[in-house]
C-alpha positions in Angstrom: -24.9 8.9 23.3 -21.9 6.9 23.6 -18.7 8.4 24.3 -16.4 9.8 21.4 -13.4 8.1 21.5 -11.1 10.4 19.9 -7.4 9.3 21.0 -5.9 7.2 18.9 -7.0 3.5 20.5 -5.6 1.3 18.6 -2.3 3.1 18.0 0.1 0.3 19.0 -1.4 -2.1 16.3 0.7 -1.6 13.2 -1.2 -3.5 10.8 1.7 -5.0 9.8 0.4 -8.0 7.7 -2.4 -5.3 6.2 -2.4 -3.4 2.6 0.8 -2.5 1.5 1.3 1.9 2.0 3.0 2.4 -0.8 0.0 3.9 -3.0 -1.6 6.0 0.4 0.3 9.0 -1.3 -2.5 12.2 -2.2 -0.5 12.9 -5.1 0.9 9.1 -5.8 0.7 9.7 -9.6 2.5 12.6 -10.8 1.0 12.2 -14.6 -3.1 12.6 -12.5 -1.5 15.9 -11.3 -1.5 17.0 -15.0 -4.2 16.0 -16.2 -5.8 18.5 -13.7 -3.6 20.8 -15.3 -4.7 19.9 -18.9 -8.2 20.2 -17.5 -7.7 23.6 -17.2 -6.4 24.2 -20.8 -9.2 22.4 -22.4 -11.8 24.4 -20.2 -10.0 27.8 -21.4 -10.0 27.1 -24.6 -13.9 26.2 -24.8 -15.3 29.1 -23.1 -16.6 31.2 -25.3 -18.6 33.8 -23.7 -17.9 36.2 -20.7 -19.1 34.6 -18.1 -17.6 30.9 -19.0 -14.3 33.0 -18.4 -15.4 34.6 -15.3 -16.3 31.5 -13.9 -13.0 29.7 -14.9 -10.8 32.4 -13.6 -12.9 32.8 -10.7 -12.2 28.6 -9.5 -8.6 29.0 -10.6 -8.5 31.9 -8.3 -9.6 29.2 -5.5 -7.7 26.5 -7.0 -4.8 27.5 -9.2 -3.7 24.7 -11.8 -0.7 26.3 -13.5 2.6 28.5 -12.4 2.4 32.1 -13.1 4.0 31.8 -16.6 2.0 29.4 -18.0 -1.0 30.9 -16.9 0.0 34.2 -18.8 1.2 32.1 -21.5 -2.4 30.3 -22.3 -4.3 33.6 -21.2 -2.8 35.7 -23.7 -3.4 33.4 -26.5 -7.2 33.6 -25.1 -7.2 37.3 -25.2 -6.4 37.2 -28.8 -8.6 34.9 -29.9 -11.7 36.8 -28.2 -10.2 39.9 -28.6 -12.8 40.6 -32.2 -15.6 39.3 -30.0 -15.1 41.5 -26.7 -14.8 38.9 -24.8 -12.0 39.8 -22.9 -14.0 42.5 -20.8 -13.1 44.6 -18.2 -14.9 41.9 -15.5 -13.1 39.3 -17.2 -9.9 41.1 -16.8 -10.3 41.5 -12.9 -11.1 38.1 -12.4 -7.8 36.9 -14.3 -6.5 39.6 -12.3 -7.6 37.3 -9.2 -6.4 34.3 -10.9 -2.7 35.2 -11.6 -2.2 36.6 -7.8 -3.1 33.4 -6.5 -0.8 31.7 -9.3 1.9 34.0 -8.1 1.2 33.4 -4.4 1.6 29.8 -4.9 5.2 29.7 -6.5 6.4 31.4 -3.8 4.5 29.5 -1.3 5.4 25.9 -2.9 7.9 24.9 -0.6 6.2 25.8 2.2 4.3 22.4 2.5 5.4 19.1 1.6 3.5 15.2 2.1 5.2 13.4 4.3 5.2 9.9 5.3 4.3 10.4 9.0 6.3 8.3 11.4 3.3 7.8 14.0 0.7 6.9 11.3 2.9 5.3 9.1 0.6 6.9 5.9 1.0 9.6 3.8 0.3 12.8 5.5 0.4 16.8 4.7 2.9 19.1 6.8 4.1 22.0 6.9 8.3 22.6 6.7 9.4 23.8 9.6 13.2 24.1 9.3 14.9 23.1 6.1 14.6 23.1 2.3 12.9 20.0 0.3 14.0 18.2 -2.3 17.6 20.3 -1.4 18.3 18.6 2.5 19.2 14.9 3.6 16.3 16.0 6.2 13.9 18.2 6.7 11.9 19.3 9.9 8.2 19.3 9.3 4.8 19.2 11.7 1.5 17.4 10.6 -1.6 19.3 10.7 -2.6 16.5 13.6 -0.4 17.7 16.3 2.1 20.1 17.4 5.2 17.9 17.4 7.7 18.3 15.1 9.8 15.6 13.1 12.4 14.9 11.4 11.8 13.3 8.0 14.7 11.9 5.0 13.9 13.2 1.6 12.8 10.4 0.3 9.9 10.4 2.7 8.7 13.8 1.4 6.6 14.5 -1.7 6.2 18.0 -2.9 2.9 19.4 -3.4 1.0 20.7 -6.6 -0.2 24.5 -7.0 -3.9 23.2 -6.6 -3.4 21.9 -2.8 -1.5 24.9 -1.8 -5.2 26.7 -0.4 -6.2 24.0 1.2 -2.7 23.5 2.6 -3.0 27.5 3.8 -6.2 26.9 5.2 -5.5 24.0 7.3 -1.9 25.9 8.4 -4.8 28.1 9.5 -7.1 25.9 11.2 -10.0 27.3 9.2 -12.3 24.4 8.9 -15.1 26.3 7.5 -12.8 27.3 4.2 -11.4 23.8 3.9 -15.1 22.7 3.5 -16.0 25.6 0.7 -12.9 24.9 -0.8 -13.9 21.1 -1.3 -16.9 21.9 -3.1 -15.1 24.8 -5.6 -14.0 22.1 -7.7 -15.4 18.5 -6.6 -14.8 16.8 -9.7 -11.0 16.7 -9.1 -9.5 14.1 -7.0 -6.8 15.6 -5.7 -9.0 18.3 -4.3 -11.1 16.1 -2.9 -8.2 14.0 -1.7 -6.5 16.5 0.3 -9.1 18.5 1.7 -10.6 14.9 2.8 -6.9 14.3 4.5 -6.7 17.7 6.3 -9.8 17.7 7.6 -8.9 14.4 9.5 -5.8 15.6 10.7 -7.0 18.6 12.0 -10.5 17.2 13.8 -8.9 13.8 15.0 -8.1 15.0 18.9 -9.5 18.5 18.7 -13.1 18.6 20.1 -13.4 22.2 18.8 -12.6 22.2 15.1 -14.6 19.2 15.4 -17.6 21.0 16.1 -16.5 23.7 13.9 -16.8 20.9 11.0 -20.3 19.3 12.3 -21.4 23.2 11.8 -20.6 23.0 7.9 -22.1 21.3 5.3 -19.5 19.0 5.0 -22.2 16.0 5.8 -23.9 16.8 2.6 -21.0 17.5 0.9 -19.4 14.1 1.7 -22.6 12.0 0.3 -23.2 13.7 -2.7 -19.4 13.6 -3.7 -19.6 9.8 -2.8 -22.8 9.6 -5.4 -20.7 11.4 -8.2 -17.5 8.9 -7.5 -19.2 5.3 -7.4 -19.8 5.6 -11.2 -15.7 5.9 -11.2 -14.7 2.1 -10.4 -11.2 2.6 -11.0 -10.9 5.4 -8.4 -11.5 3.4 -5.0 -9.0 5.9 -3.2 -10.8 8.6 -3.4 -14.1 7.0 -2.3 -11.6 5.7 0.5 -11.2 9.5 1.5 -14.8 10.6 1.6 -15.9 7.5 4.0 -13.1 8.5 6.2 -14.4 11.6 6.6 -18.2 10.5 7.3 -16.2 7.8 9.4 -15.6 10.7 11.7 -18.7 12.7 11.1 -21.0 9.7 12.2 -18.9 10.1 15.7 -21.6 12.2 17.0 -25.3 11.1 17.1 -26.7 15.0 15.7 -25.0 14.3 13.0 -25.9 11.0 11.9 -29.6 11.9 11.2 -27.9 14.6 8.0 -26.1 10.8 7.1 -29.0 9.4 6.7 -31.6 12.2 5.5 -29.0 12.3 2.6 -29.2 9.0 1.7 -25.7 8.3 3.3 -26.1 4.7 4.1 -27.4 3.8 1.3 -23.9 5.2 -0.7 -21.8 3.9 2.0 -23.3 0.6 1.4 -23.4 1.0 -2.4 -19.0 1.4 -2.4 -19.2 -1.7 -0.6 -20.9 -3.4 -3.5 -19.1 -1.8 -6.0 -15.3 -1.5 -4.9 -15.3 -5.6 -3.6 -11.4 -5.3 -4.0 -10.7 -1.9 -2.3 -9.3 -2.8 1.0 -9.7 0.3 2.2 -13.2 1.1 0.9 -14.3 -1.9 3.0 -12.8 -1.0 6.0 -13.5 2.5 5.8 -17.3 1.7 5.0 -17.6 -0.7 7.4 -16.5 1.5 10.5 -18.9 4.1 9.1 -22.1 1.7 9.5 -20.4 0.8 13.5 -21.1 3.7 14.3 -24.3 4.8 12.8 -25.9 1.5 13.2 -24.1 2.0 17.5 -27.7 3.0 19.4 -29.9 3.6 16.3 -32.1 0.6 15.3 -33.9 2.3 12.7 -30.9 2.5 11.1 -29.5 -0.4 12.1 -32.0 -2.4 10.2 -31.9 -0.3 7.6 -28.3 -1.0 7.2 -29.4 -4.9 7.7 -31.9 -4.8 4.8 -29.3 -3.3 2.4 -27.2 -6.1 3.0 -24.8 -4.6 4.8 -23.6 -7.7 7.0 -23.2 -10.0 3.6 -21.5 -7.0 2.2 -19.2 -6.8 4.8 -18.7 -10.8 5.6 -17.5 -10.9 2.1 -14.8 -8.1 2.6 -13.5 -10.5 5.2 -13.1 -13.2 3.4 -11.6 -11.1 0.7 -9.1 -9.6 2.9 -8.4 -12.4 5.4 -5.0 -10.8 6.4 -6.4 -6.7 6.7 -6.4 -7.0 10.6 -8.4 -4.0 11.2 -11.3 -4.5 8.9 -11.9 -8.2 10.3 -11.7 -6.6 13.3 -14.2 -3.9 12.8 -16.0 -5.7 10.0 -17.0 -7.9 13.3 -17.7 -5.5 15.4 -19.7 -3.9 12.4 -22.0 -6.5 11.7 -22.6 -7.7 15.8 -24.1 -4.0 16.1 -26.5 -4.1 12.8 -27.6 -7.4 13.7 -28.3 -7.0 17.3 -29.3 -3.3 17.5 -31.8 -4.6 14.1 -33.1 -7.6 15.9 -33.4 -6.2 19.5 -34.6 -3.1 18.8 -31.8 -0.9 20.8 -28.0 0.1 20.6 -25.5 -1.8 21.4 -23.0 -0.2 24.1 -20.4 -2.4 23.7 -17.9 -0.4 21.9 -17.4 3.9 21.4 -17.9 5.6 18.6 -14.4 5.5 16.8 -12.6 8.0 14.6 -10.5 7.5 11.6 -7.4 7.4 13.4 -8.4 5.1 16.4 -6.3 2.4 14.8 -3.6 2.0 12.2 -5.0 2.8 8.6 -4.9 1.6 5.4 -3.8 2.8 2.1 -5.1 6.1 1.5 
C-alpha cells in the first residue's frame, strides 16, 4: 500500500485565484437553520400515536432543535391535544423527559462552541472558546478540533452555533469518533447534521493515525455512500454532497477500506455527483481526489472508474473551472491513475494517498 500522506502537503498553496470562501460556512444560511427547527414542529404535530412521539422525543433527545422554552411551549399544546386519546403516556413522558434535559443542556452549553474562520485553512471551521465571550469580545480565543493550538480570532470571523450541532460539537470536544458517526445517522435527512459531523470528523482524523482508525472501525464507509445516494436527487444542495466526498476523500486513504467503497457502490455515486453537480467546484474537486486514490494500485477499479466515464467527467470539471488550481491539479493526477492503472493493469506509485487537508480547500 502506498503511504498515507497525512500532513498537510500542499499547505503553502493558497488557492488564491480558486472558489471564493465566503459560502464554506456549516451554518451559512441562518433561515436553513429554522427550517430544521420548523421540521420539528410539523413532525410534533403529526404524530399521532405513542410511539411516533417516542420516536420524536427520542432524536430530539440526540439532536435538540428548539431552546428549553419553546420546547415546553409546543409540548404542552401536544399534551392537550392527545390528552382524550392517552397518548401522552407514561413512556412518552420519560422520553420528553430526555428531550428537555438535552434542550436545557444546550442553552447553557451554546457559547461554548463557535465556527470560526480558521486562520491556517482559511475555511470555515468548528472550535471550541477557550478564553472570551462571543458575539460580546473584539476577540475571542478558540482551538479547532484539528490541533492543539490556540488562536485568536475578531468577531466577525466567528459564527455562533445552533442547538442541533451542540452533540456533535461535545462529542468531537471529546474525541469520540464512534458517537460522531451514530450521531450522523440519528437524523441524516438534515444538512446541517450531516454538515457538521462531516466537518468534525475531518478535523479530528486529519493528522491523528488513531482516531483514524477509530473511524475506519465504524460504519461511517456505509454511512457516507448511502447518504450520498439520498442527496444526488437534491441538485440545489452541492455543499453538502461536497462534505460527504470529503469524508470518503479521507476514508479511501487506506486500501481495507476501499473494498467497503466499492462493495457499496461508492464509485458509482462518487461518479454520479460528478455528473450531476457540473457547476459545484467543490463536488468536482472533492470527487475527483476520491477516485486518486481508489483508482492509486487497484485496476479493477481503476477501470471501473474508466468505464463510468470518470476521466470525461473529470476533463470537463477542468475546463469548467480553469482557474480552481487544485482540482486541475488533482483532476490530472486523477485521470493519469485511472487511465494508466486501467490500461496497464497495475497502480500507479507516483503520488500518496492524500487526505482532505493535504492542500488548500474549497468552499465547504
Amino acid at each position: 500500500m502506498a503511504g498515507i500522506a497525512y500532513s498537510p502537503a500542499g499547505m503553502e498553496e493558497r488557492e488564491s485565484d480558486a472558489l471564493p470562501l465566503d459560502n464554506s460556512s456549516i451554518f451559512y444560511n441562518s433561515e436553513d437553520v429554522s427550517v430544521d427547527e420548523q421540521a420539528f414542529v410539523e413532525k410534533l404535530e403529526a404524530s399521532d400515536t405513542k410511539e411516533a412521539l417516542i420516536l420524536l422525543f427520542s432524536n430530539i433527545a440526540a439532536h435538540p432543535r428548539l431552546p428549553r422554552a419553546s420546547l415546553l411551549q409546543c409540548a404542552r399544546k401536544k399534551k392537550n391535544e392527545v390528552k382524550e386519546a392517552g397518548l401522552w403516556c407514561e413512556e412518552v413522558a420519560k422520553q420528553f423527559g430526555q428531550a428537555l434535559k438535552a434542550a436545557n443542556m444546550n442553552e447553557k452549553m451554546a457559547r461554548k462552541y463557535v465556527e470560526a474562520f480558521h486562520p491556517v485553512w482559511s475555511r470555515w471551521r468548528c472550535a471550541l472558546v477557550t478564553s472570551g465571550t462571543p458575539c460580546v469580545d473584539e476577540a475571542i480565543e478558540v482551538q479547532f478540533f484539528d490541533d492543539e493550538k490556540k488562536f485568536q480570532v475578531v468577531s466577525e470571523k466567528t459564527k455562533l452555533l445552533p442547538f442541533i450541532s451542540i452533540p456533535m460539537l461535545r462529542a468531537a470536544e471529546e474525541r469520540n469518533i464512534p458517537r460522531l458517526v451514530a450521531l450522523l445517522k440519528t437524523d441524516r435527512r438534515s444538512v446541517h447534521i450531516i454538515r457538521t459531523g462531516c466537518s468534525l470528523l475531518i478535523s479530528l482524523t486529519v493528522g491523528s493515525t488513531h482516531r483514524t482508525q477509530e473511524l475506519y472501525g465504524t460504519d461511517c464507509v456505509e454511512v457516507c455512500c448511502s447518504m450520498l445516494e439520498e442527496r444526488l436527487e437534491n441538485l440545489e444542495d452541492g455543499d453538502t454532497v461536497e462534505s460527504l466526498l470529503r469524508v470518503l476523500l479521507n476514508l479511501a486513504c487506506d486500501e481495507e477500506i476501499i473494498p467497503r467503497i466499492d462493495s457499496s457502490d461508492g464509485i458509482e455515486k462518487i461518479i454520479l455527483c460528478l455528473d450531476r453537480f457540473p457547476q459545484h467546484g467543490g463536488v468536482q474537486y472533492a470527487g475527483a481526489k476520491t477516485l486518486h486514490n481508489i483508482a492509486l494500485d487497484n485496476p479493477a477499479l481503476a477501470k471501473k472508474a474508466k468505464d463510468l466515464r470518470a476521466i470525461e467527467l473529470i476533463s470537463l470539471a477542468q475546463s469548467t473551472f480553469p482557474n480552481y488550481a487544485a482540482l486541475l491539479d488533482w483532476g490530472e493526477k486523477s485521470k493519469e491513475v485511472i487511465h494508466e492503472a486501467s490500461a496497464a493493469g497495475h497502480g500507479m506509485n507516483t503520488w500518496n494517498h492524500m487526505t482532505d487537508d493535504d492542500d488548500s480547500e474549497s468552499e465547504d
